[in-house]
C-alpha positions in Angstrom: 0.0 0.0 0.0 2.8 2.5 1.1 5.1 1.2 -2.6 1.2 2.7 -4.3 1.1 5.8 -2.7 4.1 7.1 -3.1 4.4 6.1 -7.3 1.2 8.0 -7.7 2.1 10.6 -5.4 5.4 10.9 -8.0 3.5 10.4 -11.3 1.4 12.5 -10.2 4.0 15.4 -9.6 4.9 14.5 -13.3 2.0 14.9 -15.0 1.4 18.6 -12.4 4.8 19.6 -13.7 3.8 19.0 -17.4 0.3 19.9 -17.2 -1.8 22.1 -15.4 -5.5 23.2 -16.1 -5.8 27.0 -15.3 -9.6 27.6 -16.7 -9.5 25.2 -19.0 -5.8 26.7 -20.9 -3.0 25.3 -20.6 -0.2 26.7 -18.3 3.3 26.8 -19.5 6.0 24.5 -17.2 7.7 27.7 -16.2 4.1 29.3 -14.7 4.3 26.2 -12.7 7.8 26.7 -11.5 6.7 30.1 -10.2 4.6 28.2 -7.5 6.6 26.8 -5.1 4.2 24.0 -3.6 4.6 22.1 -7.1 8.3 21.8 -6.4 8.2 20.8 -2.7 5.5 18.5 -4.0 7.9 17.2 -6.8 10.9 16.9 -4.5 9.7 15.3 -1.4 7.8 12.9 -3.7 10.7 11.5 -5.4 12.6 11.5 -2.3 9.8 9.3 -0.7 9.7 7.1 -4.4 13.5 6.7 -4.0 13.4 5.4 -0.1 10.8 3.3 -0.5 12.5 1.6 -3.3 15.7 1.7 -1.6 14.0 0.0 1.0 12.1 -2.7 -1.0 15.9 -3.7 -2.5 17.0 -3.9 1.2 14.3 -5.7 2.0 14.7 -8.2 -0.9 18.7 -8.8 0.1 17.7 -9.4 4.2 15.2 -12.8 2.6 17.9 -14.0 0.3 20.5 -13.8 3.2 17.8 -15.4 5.5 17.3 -18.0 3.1 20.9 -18.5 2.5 21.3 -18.9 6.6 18.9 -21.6 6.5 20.2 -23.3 3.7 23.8 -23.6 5.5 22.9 -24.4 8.7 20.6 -27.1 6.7 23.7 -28.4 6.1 25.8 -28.1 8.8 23.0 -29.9 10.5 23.2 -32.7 8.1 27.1 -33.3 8.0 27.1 -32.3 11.9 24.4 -35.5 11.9 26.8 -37.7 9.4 30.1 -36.8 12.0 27.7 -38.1 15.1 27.0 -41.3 13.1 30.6 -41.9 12.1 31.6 -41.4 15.7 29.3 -43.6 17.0 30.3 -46.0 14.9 34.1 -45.7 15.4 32.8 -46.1 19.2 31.2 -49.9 18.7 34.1 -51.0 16.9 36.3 -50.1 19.9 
């Protein structure tokens, strides 16, 4: 929900900074640059568009480095089991 709000709160500072209907006319980009609010608007959008991406990509390496955890101590616990049955065996021949 957060990832939607904030792509339409940037294409929508896009299409403000392109377009604006003033009474049905078209207003040029630099009668929009005049007003102040469309800027803030622009810039604090793509700052929030680029740290929720930013923290979608972190996001995305913390699973894969969960999942890689898992997958090695998967196998530690398989040759840690392999070692315990080797021992035990080395232990009845004795």
């Amino acid at each position: 929900m957060q990832r939607l709000f904030t792509r339409l709160i940037f294409w929508a500072s896009i299409i403000c900074l392109g377009y604006s209907f003033n009474n049905s006319e078209i207003v040029l980009i630099r009668d929009i640059f005049k007003n102040f609010n469309f800027l803030f608007f622009i810039f604090f959008g793509g700052i929030i568009h680029y740290c929720v991406n930013q923290q979608e990509k972190m996001t995305e390496l913390l699973l894969t480095s969960e999942l890689q955890l898992r997958a090695l101590n998967t196998i530690i616990d398989f040759y840690q089991m392999e070692a315990d049955k080797n021992l035990n065996k080395i232990d009845n021949i004795k």
